[in-house]
N, C-alpha and C positions, 0 to 999 in steps of 0.2 A: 439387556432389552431384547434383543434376539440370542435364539439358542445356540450357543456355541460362537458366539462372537460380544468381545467384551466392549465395554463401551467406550473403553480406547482406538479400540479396532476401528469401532466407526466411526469416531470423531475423526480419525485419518482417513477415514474415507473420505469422509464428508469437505474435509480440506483437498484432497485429491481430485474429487469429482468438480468444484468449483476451481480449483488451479488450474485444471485440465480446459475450462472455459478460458482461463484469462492465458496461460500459453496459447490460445488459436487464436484468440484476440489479438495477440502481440504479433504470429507469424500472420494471419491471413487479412485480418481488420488494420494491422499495420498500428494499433494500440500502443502509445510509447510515451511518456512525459517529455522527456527531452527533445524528443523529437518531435513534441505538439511545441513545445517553447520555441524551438529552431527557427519549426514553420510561420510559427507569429514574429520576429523577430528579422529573420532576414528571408524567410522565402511567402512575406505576403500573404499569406492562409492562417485562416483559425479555426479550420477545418477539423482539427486532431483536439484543442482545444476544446471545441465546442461539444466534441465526443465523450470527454469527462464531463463536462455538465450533461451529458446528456444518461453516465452510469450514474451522478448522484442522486440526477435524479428519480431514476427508475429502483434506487437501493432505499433512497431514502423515505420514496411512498410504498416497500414493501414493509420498509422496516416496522417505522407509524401505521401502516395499516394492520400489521401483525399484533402490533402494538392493541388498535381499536378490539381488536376480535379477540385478544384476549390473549393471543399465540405467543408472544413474544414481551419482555419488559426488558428497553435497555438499560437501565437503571442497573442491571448485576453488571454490564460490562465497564472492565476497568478505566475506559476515558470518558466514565457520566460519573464514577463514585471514586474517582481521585484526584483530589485537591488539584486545581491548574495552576499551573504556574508558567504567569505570559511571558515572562525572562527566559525559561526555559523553549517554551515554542519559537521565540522569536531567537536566540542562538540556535538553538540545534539544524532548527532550520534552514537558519544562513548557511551554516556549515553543509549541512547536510546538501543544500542544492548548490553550493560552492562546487564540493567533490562532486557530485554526478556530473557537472559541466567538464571536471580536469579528467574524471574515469571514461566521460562519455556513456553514461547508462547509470542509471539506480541497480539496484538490487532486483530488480522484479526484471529489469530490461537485459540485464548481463545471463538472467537464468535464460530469457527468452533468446537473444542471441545465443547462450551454450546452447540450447538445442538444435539449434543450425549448424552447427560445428566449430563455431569459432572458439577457440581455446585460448584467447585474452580475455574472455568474457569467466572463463575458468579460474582465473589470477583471481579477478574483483571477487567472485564470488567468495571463493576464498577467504578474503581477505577481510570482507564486509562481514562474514559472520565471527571471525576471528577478534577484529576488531570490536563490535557490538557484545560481544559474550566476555573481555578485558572490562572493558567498559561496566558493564553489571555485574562481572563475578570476579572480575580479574585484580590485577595491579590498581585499575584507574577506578573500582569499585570505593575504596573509602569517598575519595573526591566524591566522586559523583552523587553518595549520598549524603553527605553533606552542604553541597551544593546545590543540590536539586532534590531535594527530600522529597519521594511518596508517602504523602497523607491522605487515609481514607476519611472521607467526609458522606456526612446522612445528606447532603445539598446536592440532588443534580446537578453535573458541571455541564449541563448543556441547556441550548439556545428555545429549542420549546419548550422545557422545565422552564426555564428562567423564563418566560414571556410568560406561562400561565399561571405564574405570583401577581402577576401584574393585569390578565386580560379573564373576563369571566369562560375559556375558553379548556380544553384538557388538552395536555401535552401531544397526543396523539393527532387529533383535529389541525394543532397548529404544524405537528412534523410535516403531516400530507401535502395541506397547503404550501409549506415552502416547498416539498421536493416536488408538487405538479408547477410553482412557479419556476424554478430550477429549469428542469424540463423543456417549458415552454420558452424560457430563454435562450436555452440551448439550441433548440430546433426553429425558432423565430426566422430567421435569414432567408431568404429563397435559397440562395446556395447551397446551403445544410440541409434544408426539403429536397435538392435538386442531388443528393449525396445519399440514396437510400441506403449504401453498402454499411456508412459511416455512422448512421444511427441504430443498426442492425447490431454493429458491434460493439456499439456504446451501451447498448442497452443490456446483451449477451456479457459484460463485465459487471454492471450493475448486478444481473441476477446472480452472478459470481458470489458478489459480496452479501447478497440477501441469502446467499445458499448459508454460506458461513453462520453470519450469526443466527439464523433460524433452526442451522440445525444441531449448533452448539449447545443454543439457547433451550430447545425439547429437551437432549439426552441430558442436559444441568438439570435441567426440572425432573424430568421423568425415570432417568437412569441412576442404575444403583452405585456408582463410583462417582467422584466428586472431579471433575471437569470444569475449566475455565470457560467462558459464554466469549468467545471470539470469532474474529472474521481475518481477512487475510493481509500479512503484515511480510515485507519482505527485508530483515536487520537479522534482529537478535532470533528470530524464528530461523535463517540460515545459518545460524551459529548451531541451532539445536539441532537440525536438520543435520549437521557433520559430525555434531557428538553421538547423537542417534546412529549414524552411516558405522561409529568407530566401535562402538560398545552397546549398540541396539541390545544386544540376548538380558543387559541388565537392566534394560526401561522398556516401559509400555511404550507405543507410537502415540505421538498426538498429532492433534489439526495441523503444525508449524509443518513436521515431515509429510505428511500427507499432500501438504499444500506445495511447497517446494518440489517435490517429486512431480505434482501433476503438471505444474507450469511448465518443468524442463521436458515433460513427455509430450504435453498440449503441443510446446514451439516442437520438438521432434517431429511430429506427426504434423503440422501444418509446414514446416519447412521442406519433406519430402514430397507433398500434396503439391507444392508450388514446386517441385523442384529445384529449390534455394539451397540443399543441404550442401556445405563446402567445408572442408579442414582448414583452417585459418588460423596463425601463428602472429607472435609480436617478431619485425623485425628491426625493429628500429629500438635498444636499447632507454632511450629517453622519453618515448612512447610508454611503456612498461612503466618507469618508473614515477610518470607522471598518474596513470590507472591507477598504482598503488597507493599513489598520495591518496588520490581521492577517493580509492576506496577505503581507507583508512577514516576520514574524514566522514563521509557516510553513514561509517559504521558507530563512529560515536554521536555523529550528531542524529542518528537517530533514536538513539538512543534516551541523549538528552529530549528529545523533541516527544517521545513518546510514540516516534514512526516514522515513518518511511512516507512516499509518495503515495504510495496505494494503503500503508496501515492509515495516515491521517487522511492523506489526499481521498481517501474513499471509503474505507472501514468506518472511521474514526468521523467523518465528513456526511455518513448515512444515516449516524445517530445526531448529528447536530451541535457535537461537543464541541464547547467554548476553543478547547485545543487547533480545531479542525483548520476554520476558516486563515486564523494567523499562520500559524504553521505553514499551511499553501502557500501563501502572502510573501513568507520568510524565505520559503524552497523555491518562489518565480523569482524571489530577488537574488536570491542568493546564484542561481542557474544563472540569470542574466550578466551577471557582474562577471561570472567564471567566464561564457563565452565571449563575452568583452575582450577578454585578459586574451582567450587563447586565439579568438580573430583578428581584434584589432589593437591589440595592446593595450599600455594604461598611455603610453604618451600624448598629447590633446593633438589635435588635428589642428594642419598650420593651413 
């Protein structure tokens, strides 16, 4: 599409330049799953919380609006034209916000912590794409596809598709509207109007993920090599992201590396900004190998799940896919249960 630059080239950009958003989201806006669960949970706030309704909703009226004007059809991305499967969102899920609770971070959060220096956050990452790439291509690949078979299907697997079989309405009409009701939920609260930092950089994640698939979504359309219509997913895209690091000279770059790179550069460059940047090691043995369970767990339940925090939680959550909303659902409960275990135990309270 431009001369002298292929259009893998830019698709890694284009995953780069929105990473590079959601790494300063996480070091300077303080952007975190687990840590928006925490704060609801035991520290009384749904302040961080409210910060994700406040990205879907800003991803979700670019997406449908790209949508109205013609710019964008989610319909080519794989979580509107692959068969759902609620069994699968609702384990992977569990699993998936199980291990972030025992790792202490997702995938997305362990890259934003590496850029600050912490080098347990290096293990997970590790580990999560290690895992997630077993998972799809490795040992646990038969299982899984037997178990959880990818079926593509002509049926939108998403939620304004589906209403407008039903409402004399167009898919896009109905996207907007849920993601300005989104939105408006999010920002309801006087506290959250009283929080401008918080909607600044809710919104600055959003556009992250509207970066993604808009600009996947042109160079699929418009460019001369054949490219996936994706947005930003943090599992088996850090598995590729390592295969890439190990044997780059014999693969193109895609959006996964691109994106991965820019988050651990976005948190580098906000953590030196704040002066937060510190070397930080595992010293406690049992520490370590508790990270690894859970990044292990992570990695395949994101797998089964079809994503991550930020692939469902907000990629996947901007298009309206049926996957989306469960999946959260399964990742809050699934988180919840974990820091149960690791705060207050399983034994009932006398």
């Amino acid at each position: 599409m431009i001369d002298g630059i292929s259009d893998a080239v830019l698709v890694a950009l284009i995953g780069a330049f929105g990473g590079l958003l959601l790494g300063l989201a996480a070091r300077l806006g303080r952007f975190c799953t687990l840590g928006a669960i925490e704060d609801y949970f035991y520290g009384g706030s749904d302040i961080r919380l409210r910060m994700w309704g406040v990205a879907i909703g800003v991803a979700c009226m670019g997406v449908f609006g790209a949508n109205a004007a013609g710019l964008f059809n989610p319909t080519t991305s794989y979580y509107l034209d692959t068969r759902w499967l609620p069994w699968a969102s609702i384990i992977g899920g569990g699993v998936f916000g199980y291990g972030m609770a025992l790792a202490g971070n997702c995938g997305y959060g362990a890259l934003a912590r590496l850029g600050g220096g912490d080098l347990r956050s290096f293990v997970i990452v590790v580990v999560v794409g290690m895992a997630a790439y077993a998972t799809l291509y490795g040992p646990l690949a038969f299982v899984f596809a037997k178990l959880f078979p990818r079926i593509p299907t002509d049926t939108p697997q998403g939620i304004a598709h589906g209403l407008s079989y039903l409402l004399p309405v167009a898919p896009a009409v109905i996207g907007m509207v849920i993601g300005v009701a989104i939105l408006i939920f999010a920002i309801w609260p006087a506290r959250m109007r009283a929080d401008p930092k918080a909607i600044i950089w809710g919104a600055v994640v959003g556009l992250a993920i509207l970066s993604g698939w808009l600009g996947t979504g042109y160079i699929a359309q418009y460019g001369f090599e054949v490219v996936p219509v994706v947005s930003h997913n943090f599992s088996a895209p850090v598995g590729e992201a390592m295969l890439y690091a190990m044997i780059g000279a014999n693969h193109a770059p895609s959006f996964a590396v691109g994106s991965v790179i820019g988050v651990w550069s976005g948190a580098l460059i906000g953590s030196f900004m704040l002066g937060h940047f510190r070397w930080e090691a595992c010293e406690d043995p049992r520490e370590l190998r508790r990270q690894i369970i859970g990044a292990i767990m992570m990695g395949v339940g994101a797998v089964l799940a079809m994503g991550c925090t930020v692939g469902q939680g907000l990629s996947s959550m901007a298009l309206l896919s049926y996957s989306a909303p469960v999946t959260i659902v399964s990742i809050f409960g699934g988180a919840a249960l974990g820091l149960r275990h690791l705060i207050e135990g399983f034994a009932p309270a006398e």
